[in-house]
C-alpha positions as CSV (number, residue, x, y, z in Angstrom):
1,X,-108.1,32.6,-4.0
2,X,-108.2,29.2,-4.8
3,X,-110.5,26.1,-5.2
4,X,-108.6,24.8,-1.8
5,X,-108.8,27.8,-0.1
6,X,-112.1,28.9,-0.5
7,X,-113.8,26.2,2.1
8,X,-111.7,27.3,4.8
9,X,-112.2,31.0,4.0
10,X,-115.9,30.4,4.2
11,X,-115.4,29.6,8.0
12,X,-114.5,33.2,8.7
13,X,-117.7,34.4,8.9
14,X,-118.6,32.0,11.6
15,X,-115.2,32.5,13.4
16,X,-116.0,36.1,13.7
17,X,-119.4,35.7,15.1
18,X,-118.2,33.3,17.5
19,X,-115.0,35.3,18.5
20,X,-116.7,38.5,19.6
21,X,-119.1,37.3,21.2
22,X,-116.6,35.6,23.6
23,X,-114.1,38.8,23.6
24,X,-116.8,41.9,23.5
25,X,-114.0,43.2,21.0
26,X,-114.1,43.4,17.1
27,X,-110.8,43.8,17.2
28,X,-109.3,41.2,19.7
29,X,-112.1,38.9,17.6
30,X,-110.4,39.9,14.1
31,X,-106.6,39.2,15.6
32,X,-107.7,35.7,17.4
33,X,-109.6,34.4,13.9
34,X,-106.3,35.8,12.0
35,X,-104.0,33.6,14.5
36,X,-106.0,30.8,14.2
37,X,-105.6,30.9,10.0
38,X,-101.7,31.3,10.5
39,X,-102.2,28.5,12.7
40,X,-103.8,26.6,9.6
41,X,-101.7,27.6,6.6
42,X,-98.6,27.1,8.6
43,X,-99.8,23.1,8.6
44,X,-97.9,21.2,5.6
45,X,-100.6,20.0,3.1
46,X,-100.4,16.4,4.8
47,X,-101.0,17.5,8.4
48,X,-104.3,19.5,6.4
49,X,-105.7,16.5,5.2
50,X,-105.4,14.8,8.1
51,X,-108.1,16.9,9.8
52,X,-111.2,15.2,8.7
53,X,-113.7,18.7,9.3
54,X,-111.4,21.8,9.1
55,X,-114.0,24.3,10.2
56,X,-114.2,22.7,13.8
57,X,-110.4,22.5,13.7
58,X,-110.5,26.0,13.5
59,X,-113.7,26.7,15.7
60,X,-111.3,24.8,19.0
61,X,-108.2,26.8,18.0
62,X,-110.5,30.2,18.1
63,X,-112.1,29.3,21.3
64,X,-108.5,28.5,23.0
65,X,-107.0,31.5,22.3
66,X,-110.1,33.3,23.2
67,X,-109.9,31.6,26.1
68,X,-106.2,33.0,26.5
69,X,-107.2,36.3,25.9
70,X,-110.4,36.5,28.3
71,X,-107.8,34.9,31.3
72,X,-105.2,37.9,30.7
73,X,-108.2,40.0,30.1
74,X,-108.7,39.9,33.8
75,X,-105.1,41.5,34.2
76,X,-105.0,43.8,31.6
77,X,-107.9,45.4,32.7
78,X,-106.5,46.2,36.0
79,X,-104.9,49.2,34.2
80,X,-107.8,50.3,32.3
81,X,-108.6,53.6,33.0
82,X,-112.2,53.7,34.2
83,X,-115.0,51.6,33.1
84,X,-114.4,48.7,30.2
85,X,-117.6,48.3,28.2
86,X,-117.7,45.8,25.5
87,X,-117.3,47.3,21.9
88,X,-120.7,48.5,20.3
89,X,-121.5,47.6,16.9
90,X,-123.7,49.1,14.2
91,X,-125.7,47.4,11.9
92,X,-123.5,45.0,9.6
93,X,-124.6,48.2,6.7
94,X,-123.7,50.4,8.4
95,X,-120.0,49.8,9.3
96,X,-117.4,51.6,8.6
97,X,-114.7,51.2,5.4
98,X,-112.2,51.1,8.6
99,X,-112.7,47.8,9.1
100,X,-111.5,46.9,6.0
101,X,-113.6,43.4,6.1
102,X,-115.6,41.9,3.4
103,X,-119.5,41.7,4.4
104,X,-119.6,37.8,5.3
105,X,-116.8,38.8,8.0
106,X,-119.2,41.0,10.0
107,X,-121.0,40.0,12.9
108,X,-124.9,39.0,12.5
109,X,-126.6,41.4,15.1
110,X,-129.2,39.3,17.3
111,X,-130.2,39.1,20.9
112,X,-126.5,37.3,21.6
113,X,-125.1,40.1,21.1
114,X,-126.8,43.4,22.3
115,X,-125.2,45.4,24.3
116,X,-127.0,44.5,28.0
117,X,-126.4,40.4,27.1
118,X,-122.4,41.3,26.8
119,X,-121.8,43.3,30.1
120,X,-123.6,40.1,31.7
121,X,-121.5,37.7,29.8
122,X,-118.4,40.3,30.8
123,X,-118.9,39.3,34.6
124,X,-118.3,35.5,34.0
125,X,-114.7,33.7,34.1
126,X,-113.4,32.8,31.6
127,X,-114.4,28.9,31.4
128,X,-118.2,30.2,32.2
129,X,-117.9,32.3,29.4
130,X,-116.9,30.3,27.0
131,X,-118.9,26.7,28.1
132,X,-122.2,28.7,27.7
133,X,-121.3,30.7,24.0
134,X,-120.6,27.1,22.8
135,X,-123.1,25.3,24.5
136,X,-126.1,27.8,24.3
137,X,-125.1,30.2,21.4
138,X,-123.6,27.8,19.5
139,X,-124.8,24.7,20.1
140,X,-121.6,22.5,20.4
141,X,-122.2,19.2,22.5
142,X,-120.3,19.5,25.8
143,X,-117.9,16.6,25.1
144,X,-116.9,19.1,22.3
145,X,-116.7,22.2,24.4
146,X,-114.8,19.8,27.2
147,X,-112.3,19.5,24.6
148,X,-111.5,23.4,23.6
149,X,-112.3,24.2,28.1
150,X,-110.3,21.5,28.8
151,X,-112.5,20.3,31.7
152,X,-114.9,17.5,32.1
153,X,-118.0,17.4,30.1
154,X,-120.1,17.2,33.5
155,X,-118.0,20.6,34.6
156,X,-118.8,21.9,31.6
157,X,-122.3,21.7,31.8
158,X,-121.8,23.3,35.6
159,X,-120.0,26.4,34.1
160,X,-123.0,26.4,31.4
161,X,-125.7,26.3,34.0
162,X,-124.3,28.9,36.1
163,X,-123.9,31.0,33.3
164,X,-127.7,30.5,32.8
165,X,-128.4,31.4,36.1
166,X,-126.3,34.7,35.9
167,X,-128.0,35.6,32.5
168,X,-131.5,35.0,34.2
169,X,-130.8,36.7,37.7
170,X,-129.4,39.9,35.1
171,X,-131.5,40.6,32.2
172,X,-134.5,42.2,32.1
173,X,-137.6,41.1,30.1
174,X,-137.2,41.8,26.8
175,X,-138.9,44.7,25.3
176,X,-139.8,45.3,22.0
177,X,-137.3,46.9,19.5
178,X,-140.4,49.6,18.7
179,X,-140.8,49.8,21.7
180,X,-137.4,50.8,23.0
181,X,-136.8,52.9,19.9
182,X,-139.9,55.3,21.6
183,X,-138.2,55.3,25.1
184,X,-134.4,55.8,22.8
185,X,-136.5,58.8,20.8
186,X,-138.2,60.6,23.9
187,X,-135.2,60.3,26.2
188,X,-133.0,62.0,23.3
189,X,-135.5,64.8,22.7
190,X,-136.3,65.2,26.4
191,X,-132.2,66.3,26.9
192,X,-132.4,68.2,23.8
193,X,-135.0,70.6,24.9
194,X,-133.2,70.2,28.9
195,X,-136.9,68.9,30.0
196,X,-135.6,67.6,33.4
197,X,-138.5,66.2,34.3
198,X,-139.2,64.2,31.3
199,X,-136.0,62.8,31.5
200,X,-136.4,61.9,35.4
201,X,-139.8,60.5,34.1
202,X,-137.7,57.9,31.6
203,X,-135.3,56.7,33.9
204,X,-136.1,54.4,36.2
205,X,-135.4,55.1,40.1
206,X,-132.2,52.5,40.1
207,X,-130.8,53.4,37.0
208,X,-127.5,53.2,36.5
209,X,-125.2,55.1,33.6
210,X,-121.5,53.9,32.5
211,X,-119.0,55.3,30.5
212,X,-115.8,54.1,29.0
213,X,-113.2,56.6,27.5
214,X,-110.2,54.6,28.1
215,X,-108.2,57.1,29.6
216,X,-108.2,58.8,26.3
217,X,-110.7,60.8,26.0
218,X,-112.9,62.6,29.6
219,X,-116.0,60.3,31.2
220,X,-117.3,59.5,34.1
221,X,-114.9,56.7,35.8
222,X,-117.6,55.0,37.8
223,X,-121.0,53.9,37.0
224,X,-123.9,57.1,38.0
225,X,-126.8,55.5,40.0
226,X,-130.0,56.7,40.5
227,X,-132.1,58.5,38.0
228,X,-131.6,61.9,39.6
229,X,-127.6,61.9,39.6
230,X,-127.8,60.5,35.7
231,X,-129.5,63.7,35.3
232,X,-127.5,66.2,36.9
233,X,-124.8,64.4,34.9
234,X,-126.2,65.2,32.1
235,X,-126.8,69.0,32.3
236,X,-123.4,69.6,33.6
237,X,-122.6,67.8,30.1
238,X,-124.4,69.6,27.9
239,X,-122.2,73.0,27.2
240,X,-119.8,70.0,26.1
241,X,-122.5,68.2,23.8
242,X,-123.8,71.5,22.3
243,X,-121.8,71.3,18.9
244,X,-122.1,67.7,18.5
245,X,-125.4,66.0,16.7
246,X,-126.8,63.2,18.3
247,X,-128.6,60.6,15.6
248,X,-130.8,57.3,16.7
249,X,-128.9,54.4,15.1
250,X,-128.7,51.0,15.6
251,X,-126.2,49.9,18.6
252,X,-125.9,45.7,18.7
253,X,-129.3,45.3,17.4
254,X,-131.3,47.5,19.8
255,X,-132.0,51.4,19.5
256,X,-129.4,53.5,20.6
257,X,-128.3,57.3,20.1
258,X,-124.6,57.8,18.8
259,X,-123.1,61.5,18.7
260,X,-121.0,63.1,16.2
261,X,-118.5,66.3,15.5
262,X,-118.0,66.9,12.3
263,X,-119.3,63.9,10.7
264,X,-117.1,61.2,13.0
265,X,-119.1,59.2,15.6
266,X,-117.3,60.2,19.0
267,X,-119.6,58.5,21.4
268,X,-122.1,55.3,20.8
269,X,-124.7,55.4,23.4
270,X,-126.4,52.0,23.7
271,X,-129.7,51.3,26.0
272,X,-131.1,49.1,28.2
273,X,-135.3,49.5,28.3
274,X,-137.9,47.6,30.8
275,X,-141.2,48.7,30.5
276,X,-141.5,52.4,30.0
277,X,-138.3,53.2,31.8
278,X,-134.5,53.2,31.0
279,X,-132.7,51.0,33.0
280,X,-129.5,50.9,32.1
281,X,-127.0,53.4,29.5
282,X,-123.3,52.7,28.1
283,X,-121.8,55.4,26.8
284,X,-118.5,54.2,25.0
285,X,-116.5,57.4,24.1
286,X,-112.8,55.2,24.0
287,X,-111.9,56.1,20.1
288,X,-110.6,52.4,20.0
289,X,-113.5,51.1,20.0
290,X,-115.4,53.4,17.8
291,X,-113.3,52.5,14.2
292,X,-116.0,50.8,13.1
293,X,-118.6,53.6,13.1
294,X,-119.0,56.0,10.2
């Protein structure tokens, strides 16, 4: 690599971060940051020079085809068989050779990015979505984000509000990470032993359990409700579970369980916690989404 190259390589990192957190998807993330270098090196050295800070050059081409992909998104997953969660992700240490990515490529783990914040930032449109990463994640003035939305810079801070406002009417109060690794902990040891009533006891009343196989391997298609159905859910799974071993790991920066056969992750399990109760479980199970996992 050379002297030249290395300043705009050092964006990638950056790119990256930014990219999944708009797509929920490593991999769509990976292929809109790769477009947006074609993008670059395809420039003649004159047209390079002429853009005065490369990185932000880079940072509107990333958001606009993000933006591309989160509009067909909509369509695409009209076909999706059963539920679409967003793409779970270990700690940066703990990904897998798979990837093939150097380690300033992978995404820093925070509260942007765990797995209850996605599924809320899943339910925006696209223009929502992408005013409040740059604006709030990212903190890009809105006459910058007006530029990549290609709105106003007053509508932009109106998609970035409501945004807000979704994020606030969603999450629950944050719970410590020791804390939820406890709940993460009992709830796995409860099923282990089949100790219904513990596991009734962890979950609260209006919980709610989702799965996403993709249509390629078997889940639930919709969303369990109730602590009691999640439950009986679970027992009629557990002849299927027996040979696998379930491990706590780390699932976008919050306790969560995955299960393996054989040494390969097949499902990443990821948690939502409020108080002493579970409120919310994704189960991803779609292989497509799993590459990343040792």
């Amino acid at each position: 690599m050379t002297l030249q190259t290395e300043p705009i390589m050092r964006e990638r990192r950056q790119l990256i971060n930014l990219a999944y957190r708009l797509l929920g998807s490593l991999a769509d993330a990976e292929d809109a940051v790769q477009e947006s270098y074609a993008r670059w090196y395809a420039m003649s050295g004159q047209e390079q020079d002429a853009i005065v800070v490369p990185g932000a050059w880079l940072t509107k081409v990333v958001s606009r085809l993000c933006l591309n992909v989160l509009s067909s998104a909509r369509v695409r997953r009209e076909t999706y068989v059963g539920e679409w969660i967003p793409e779970p992700l270990p700690e940066p240490s703990e990904l897998g050779t798979g990837l093939a990515v150097d380690p300033a490529d992978r995404v820093t783990l925070d509260e942007s990015v765990n797995m209850a914040f996605l599924v809320v930032l899943d339910a925006m449109t696209p223009a929502e979505r992408v005013a409040f990463i740059l604006h709030d994640v990212f903190r890009y003035p809105f006459a910058e984000v007006a530029e990549i939305v290609g709105r106003s810079p007053a509508a932009c801070r109106q998609l970035a509000s409501s945004a807000r406002r979704r994020i606030s009417a969603e999450r629950a109060p944050a719970t410590p990470a020791t804390h939820q690794a406890r709940i993460v902990r009992d709830f796995k040891l409860a099923w282990e032993a089949k100790n219904i009533d513990a596991l009734v006891s962890l979950l609260d009343p209006g919980a709610t359990a989702t799965g996403d196989g993709g249509g390629v391997v078997s889940t639930v298609l919709r969303p369990l409700e109730g602590a009691e159905q999640i439950v009986r859910s679970l027992v009629l799974l557990e002849s299927r579970f027996r040979e696998l071993t379930v491990v706590e790991r780390t699932v976008n920066g919050r306790p969560g369980l995955i299960a393996q056969q054989d040494g390969v992750t097949v499902s990443v399990v990821a948690f939502e916690v409020a108080g002493d109760r579970i409120t919310h479980i994704w189960a991803v199970r779609n292989p497509d989404k799993l590459r990343s996992w040792l």
